[in-house]
ROSE-143568 format. One line per field, with one value per atom (N, C-alpha, C, CB): residue number from 1; atom name; x, y, z. Coordinates in pm, 1 decimal. Glycine has a CB too. Example, Ala and Ser with C-alpha at 12.3 -4.5 7.8 and 13.67 -1.06 7.14 Angstrom:
<atoms>
seq = (1 1 1 1 2 2 2 2)
atom = (N CA C CB N CA C CB)
c1 = (1319.0 1230.0 1320.0 1130.8 1285.0 1367.0 1290.0 1408.4)
c2 = (-569.0 -450.0 -330.0 -447.3 -225.0 -106.0 3.0 -59.8)
c3 = (780.0 780.0 780.0 904.6 708.0 714.0 787.0 572.5)
</atoms>
This chain:
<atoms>
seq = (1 1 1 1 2 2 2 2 3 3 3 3 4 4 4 4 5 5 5 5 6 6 6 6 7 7 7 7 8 8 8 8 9 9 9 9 10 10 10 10 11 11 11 11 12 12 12 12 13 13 13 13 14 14 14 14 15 15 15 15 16 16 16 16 17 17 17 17 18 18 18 18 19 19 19 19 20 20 20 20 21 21 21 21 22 22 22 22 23 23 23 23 24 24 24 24 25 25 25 25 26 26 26 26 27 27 27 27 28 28 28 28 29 29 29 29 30 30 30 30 31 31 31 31 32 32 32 32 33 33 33 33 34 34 34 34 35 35 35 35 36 36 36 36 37 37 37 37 38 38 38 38 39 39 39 39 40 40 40 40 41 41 41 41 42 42 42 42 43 43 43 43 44 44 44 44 45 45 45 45 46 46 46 46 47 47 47 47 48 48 48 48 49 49 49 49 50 50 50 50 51 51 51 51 52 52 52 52 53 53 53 53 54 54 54 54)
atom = (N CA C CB N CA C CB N CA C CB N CA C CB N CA C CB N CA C CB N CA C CB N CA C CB N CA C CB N CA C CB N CA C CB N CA C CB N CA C CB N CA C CB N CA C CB N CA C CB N CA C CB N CA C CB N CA C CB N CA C CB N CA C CB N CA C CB N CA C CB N CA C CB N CA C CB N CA C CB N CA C CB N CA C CB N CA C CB N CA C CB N CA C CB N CA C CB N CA C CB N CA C CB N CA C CB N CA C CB N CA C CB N CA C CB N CA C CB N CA C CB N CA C CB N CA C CB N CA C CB N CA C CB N CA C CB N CA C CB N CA C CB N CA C CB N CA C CB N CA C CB N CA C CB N CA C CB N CA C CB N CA C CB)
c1 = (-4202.1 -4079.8 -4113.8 -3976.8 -4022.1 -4095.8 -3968.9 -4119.3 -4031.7 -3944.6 -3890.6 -4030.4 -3727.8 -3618.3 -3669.5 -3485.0 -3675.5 -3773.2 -3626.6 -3863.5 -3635.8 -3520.5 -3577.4 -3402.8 -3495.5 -3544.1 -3472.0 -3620.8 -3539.2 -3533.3 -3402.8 -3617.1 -3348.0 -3205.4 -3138.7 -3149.8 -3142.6 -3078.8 -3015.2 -3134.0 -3136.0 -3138.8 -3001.7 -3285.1 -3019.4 -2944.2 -2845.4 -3031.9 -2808.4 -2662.1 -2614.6 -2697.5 -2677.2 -2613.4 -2577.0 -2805.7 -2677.5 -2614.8 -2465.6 -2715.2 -2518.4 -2381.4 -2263.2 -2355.9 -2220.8 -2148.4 -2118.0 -2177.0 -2196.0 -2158.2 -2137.8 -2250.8 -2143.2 -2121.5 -1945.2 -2278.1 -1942.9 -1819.6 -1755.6 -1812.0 -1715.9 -1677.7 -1614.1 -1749.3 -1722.2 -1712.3 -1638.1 -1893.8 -1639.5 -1538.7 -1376.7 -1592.0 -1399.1 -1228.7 -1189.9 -1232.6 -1247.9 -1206.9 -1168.8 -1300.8 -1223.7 -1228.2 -1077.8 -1388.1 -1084.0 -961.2 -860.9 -952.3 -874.3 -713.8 -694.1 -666.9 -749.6 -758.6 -689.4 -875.4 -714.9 -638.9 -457.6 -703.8 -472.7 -360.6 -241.8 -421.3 -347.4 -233.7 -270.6 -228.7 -111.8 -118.1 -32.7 -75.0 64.0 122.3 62.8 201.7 84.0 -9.4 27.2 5.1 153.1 215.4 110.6 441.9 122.3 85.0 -20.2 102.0 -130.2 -267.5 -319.4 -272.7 -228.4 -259.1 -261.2 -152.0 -83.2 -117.2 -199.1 -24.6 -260.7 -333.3 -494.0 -323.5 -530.1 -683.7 -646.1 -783.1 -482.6 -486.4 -508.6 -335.9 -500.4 -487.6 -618.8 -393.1 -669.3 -825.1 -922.5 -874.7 -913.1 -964.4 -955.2 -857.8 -822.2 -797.1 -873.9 -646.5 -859.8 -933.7 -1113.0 -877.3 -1157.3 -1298.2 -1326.2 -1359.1 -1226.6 -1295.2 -1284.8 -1223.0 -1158.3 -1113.5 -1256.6 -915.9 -1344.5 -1494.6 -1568.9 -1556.5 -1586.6 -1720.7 -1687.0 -1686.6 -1589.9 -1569.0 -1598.3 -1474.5)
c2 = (-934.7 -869.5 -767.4 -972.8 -677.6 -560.5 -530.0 -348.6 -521.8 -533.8 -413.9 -556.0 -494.9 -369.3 -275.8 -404.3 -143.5 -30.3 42.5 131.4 -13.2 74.1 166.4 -35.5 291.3 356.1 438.3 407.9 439.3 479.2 508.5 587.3 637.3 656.7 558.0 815.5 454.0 402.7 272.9 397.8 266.7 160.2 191.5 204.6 323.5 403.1 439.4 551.0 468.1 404.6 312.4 336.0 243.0 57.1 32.1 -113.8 57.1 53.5 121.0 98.3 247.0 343.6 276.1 492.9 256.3 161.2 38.7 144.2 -64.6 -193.9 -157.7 -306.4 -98.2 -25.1 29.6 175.8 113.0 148.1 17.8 240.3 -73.1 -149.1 -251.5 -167.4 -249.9 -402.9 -282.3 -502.7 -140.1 -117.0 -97.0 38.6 -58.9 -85.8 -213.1 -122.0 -324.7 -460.6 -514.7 -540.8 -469.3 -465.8 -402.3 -318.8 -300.3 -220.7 -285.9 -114.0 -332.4 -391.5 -495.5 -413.8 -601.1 -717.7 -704.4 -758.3 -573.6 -554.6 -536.5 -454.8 -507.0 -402.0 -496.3 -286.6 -578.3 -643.8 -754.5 -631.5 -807.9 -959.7 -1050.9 -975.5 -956.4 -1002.1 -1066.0 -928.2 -1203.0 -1235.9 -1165.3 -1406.8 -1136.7 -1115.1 -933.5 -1114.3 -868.1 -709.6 -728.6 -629.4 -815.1 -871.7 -890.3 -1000.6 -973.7 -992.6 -854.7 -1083.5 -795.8 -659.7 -572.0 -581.5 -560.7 -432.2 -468.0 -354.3 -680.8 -679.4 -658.4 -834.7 -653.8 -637.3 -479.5 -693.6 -375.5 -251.9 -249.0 -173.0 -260.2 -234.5 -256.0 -349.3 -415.9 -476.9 -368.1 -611.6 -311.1 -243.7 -99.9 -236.8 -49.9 49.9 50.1 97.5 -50.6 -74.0 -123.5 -143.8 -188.0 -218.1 -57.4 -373.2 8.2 161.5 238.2 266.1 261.1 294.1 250.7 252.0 149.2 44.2 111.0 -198.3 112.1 143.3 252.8 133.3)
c3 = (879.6 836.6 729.1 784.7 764.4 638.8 478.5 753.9 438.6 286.5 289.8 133.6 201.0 177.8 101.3 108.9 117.9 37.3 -81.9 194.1 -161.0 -238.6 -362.9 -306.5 -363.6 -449.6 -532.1 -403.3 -641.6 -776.0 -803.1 -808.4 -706.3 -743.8 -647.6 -727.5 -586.6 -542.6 -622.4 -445.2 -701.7 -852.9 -922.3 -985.8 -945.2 -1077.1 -971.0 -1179.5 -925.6 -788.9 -841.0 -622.1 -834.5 -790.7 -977.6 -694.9 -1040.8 -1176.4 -1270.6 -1230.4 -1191.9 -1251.5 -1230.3 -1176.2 -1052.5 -1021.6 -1077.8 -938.9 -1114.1 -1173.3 -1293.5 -1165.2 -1359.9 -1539.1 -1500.7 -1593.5 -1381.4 -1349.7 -1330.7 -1235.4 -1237.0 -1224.9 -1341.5 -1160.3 -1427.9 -1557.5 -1620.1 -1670.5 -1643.4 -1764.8 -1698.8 -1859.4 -1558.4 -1465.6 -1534.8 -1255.3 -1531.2 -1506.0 -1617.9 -1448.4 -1695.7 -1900.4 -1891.9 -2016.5 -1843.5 -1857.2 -1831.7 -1785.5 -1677.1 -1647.0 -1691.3 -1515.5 -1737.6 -1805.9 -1907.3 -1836.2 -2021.2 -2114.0 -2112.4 -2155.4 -1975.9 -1929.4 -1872.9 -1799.3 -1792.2 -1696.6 -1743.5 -1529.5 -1806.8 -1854.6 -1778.5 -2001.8 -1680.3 -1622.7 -1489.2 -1624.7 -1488.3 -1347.9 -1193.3 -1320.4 -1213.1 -1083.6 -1062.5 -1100.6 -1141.9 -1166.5 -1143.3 -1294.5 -1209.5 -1172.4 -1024.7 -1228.8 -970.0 -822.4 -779.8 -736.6 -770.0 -680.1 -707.5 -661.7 -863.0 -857.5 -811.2 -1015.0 -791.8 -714.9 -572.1 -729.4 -502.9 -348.4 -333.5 -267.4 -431.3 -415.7 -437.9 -489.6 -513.3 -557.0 -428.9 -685.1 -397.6 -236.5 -127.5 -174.6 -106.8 0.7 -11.3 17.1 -135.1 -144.7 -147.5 -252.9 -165.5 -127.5 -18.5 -201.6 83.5 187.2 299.6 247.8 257.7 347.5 286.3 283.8 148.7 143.7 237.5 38.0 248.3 305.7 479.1 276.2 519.9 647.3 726.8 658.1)
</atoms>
């Protein structure tokens, strides 16, 4: 089997992104205390990353 070859900027991809992500999440956490607002804005979030991935 031959090894996943990843590179350099693919590193710094994947980082930028998870740095993006944890400060969204920081964010809405602050934001939304309301549980109900909470749910809909991870079903909006979900939907909008799986319509990327596709």
């Amino acid at each position: 089997m031959a090894a996943l070859k990843i590179t350099p900027t693919d590193l710094d991809q994947a980082l930028k992104d998870k740095k993006l992500i944890e400060a969204l999440r920081k964010r809405l956490n602050e934001k939304l205390l309301d549980p109900k607002l909470a749910k809909k804005a991870a079903l909006i979030l979900e939907s909008w990353i799986n319509q990327k991935t596709k």
